[in-house]
C-alpha positions as CSV (number, residue, x, y, z in Angstrom):
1,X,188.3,106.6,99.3
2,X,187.3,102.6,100.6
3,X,189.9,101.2,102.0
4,X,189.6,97.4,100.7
5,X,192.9,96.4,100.7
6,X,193.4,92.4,101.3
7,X,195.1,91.8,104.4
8,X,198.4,89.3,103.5
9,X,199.2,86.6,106.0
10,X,203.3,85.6,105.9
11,X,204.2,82.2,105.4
12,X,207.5,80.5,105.8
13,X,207.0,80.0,102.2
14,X,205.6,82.5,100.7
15,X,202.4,85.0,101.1
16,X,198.4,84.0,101.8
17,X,195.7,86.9,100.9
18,X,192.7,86.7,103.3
19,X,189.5,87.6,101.5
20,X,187.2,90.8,103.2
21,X,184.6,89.1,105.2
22,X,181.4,89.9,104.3
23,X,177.4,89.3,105.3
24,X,177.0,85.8,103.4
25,X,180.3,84.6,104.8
26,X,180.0,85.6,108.2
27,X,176.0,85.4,109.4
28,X,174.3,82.0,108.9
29,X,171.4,82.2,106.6
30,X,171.4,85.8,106.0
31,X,168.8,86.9,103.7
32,X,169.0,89.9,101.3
33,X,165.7,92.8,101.6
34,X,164.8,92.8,97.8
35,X,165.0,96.7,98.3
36,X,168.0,99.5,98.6
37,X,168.5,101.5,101.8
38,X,165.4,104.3,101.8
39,X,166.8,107.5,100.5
40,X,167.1,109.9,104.0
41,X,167.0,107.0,106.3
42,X,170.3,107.0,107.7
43,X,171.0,110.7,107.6
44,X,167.7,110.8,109.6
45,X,169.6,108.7,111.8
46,X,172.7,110.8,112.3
47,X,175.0,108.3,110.0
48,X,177.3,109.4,107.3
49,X,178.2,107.7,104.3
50,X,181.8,107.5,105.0
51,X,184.0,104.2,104.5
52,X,184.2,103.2,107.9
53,X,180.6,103.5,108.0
54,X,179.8,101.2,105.3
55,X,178.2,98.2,107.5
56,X,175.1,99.5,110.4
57,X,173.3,97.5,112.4
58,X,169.7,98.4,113.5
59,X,168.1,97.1,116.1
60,X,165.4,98.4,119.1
61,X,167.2,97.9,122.9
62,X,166.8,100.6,125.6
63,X,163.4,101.9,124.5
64,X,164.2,102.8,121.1
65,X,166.2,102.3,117.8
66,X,169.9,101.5,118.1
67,X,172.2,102.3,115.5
68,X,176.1,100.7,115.9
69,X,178.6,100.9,113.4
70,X,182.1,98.9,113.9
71,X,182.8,102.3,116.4
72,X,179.7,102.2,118.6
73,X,176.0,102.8,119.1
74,X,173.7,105.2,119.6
75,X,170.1,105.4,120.4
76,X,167.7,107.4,117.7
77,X,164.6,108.2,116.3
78,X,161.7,105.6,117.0
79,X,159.5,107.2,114.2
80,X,162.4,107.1,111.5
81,X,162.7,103.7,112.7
82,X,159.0,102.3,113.0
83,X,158.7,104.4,109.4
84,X,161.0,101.6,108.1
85,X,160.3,98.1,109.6
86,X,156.5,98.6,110.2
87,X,156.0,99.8,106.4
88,X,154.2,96.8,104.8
89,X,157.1,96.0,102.4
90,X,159.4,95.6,105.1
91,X,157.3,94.0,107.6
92,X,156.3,91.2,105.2
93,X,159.9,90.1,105.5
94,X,160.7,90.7,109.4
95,X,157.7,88.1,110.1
96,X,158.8,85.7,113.3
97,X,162.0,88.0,113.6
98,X,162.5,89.7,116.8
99,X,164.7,92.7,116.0
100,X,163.9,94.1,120.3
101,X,161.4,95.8,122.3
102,X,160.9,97.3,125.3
103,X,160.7,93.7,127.0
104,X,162.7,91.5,124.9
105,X,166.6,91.9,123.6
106,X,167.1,91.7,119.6
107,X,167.4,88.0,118.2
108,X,167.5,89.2,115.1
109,X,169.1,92.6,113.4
110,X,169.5,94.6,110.1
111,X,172.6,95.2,108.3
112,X,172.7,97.9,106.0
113,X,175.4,97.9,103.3
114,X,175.9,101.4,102.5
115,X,178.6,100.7,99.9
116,X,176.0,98.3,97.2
117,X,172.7,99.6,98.5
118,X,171.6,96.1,100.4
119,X,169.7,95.4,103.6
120,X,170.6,91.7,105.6
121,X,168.3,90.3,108.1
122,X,170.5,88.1,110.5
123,X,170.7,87.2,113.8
124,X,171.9,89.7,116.0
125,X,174.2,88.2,117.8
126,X,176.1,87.3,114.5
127,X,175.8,91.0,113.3
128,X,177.5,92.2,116.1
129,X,180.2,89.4,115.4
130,X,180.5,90.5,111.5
131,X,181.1,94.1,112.7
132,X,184.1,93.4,114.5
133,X,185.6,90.9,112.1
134,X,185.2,93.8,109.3
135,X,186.9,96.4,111.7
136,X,189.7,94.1,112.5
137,X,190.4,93.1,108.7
138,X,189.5,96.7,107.1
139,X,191.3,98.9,110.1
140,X,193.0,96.9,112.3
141,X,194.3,98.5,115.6
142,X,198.1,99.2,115.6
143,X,200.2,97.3,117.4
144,X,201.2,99.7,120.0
145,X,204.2,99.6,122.7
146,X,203.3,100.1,126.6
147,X,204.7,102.9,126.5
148,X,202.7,104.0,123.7
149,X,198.9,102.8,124.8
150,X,200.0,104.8,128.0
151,X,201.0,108.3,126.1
152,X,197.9,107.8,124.3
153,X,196.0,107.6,127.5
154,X,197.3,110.6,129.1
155,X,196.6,112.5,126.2
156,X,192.8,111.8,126.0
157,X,192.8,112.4,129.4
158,X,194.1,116.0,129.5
159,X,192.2,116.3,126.3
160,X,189.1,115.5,128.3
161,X,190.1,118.0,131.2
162,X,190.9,121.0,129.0
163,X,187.2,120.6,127.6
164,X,185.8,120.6,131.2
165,X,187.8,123.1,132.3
166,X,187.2,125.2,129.0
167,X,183.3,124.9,129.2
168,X,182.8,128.4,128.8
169,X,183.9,128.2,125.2
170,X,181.1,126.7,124.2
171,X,177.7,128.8,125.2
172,X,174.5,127.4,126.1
173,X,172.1,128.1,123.5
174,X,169.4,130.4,124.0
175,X,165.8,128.8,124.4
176,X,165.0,130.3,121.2
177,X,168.0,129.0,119.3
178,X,166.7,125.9,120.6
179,X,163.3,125.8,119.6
180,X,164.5,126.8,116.1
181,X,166.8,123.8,116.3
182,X,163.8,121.9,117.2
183,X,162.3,123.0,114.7
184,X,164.5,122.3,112.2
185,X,165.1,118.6,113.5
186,X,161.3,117.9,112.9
187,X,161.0,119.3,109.6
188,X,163.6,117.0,109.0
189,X,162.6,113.8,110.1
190,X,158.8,114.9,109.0
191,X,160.8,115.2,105.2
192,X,162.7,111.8,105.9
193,X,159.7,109.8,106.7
194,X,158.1,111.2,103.4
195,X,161.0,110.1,101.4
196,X,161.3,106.1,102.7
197,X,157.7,105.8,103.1
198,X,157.5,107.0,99.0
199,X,160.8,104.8,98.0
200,X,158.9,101.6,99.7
201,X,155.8,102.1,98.7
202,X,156.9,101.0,95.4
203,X,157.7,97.6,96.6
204,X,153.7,97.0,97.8
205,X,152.4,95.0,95.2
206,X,155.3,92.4,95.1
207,X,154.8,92.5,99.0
208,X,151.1,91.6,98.7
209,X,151.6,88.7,96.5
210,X,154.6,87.2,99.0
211,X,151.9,87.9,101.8
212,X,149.1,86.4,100.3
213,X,151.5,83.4,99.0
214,X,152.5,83.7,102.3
215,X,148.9,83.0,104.4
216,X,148.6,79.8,101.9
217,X,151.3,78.0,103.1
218,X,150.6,78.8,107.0
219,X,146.7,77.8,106.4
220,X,148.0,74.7,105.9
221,X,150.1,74.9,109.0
222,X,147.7,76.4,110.9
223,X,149.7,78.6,112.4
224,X,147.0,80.9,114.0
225,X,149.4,83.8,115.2
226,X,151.1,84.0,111.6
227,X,147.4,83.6,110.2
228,X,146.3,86.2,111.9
229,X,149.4,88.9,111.8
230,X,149.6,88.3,107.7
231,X,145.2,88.7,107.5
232,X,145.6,91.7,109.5
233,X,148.8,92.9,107.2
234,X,147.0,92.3,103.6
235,X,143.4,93.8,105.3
236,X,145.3,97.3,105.9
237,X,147.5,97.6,102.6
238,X,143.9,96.8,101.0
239,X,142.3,99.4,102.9
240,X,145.0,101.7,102.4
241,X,145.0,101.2,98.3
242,X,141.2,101.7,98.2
């Protein structure tokens, strides 16, 4: 169950509902992917679809692809990733949009709205902003005596030891449990990369025509780099179709 109830601000007369933020409110000029999240794509990247998981940002920082939810982050698979953004009908969109690489941090990020389907392209920095507003509004932190926040504390802590000191609970795995594991993990991610390369591929054509619209308008800019990253993007999906 979603938890979208309006948080009420009190008034010496009376009460003031604050509407949920959301990606139009909350990042300047976001612009909606005309395409739904790829079917396998975030289970390939270790994300449920669970309430407080409704809103993930994707990015590349530390050598691979970040995933952050309003929680944390996690680095994950580069080739679920690079599956995604560097398909043609993704790519056509991410043109001039630095979502990271090994020498540059992210300008720019993707938000993935599990809960309608949608994919935002936005700057980072706001993205990062929009997940904490939607954390405060949908679960807000408690408000918590000293005392509290310090019971709390102590319990994570002893929680923490008793795991340490407790290790031998959980075995090692055997080197062939692990190379079954292995296995299974690449089977996987071999079956996820099938299933959002097939769901995009059906967005090609409209892709082509918005490249090849595209390559008019910077011919008349002359634009060289964009001129030749959008020749170089219609010769391959040609290639590919023949």
């Amino acid at each position: 169950m979603t938890n979208q109830q309006h948080q009420i601000t009190c008034h010496f007369e009376g009460f003031e509902f604050e509407s949920a933020p959301t990606p139009q409110t909350e990042i300047p000029n976001a612009y909606l992917l005309p395409m739904g999240i790829p079917p396998k794509l975030l289970s390939a990247l270790q994300i449920d679809n669970e309430p407080d998981k409704r809103y993930i940002v994707l990015t590349y920082q530390a050598t691979n692809c970040y995933v952050e939810d309003i929680y944390s982050g996690h680095t994950d698979s580069y080739r679920i990733y690079s599956a995604f953004i560097d398909h043609f009908a993704v790519a056509i969109h991410l043109i001039g949009c630095d979502l990271g690489s090994d020498d540059s941090y992210p300008v720019y990020s993707l938000l993935l709205d599990q809960q309608k389907n949608q994919i935002w392209l936005g700057q980072y920095i706001h993205s990062k902003r929009f997940l904490i507003r939607w954390q405060e509004y949908t679960y807000p932190e408690p408000i918590l005596t000293p005392e509290q926040r310090e019971q709390i504390q102590t319990n994570l802590q002893n929680f923490y030891q008793e795991v340490v000191q407790n290790d031998d609970q959980y075995p090692q795995l055997s080197a062939q449990e692990f190379g079954e594991l292995v296995q299974d993990w690449m089977r996987f991610e071999q079956e996820a990369i099938y299933a959002i390369t097939e769901y995009l591929d059906q967005y090609l054509l409209n892709a082509l025509k918005l490249a090849e619209e595209r390559l008019q308008e910077v011919e008349k800019s002359e634009n060289a780099q964009i001129m030749m990253y959008l020749s170089s993007l219609i010769y391959r999906l040609k290639q590919r179709q023949n």
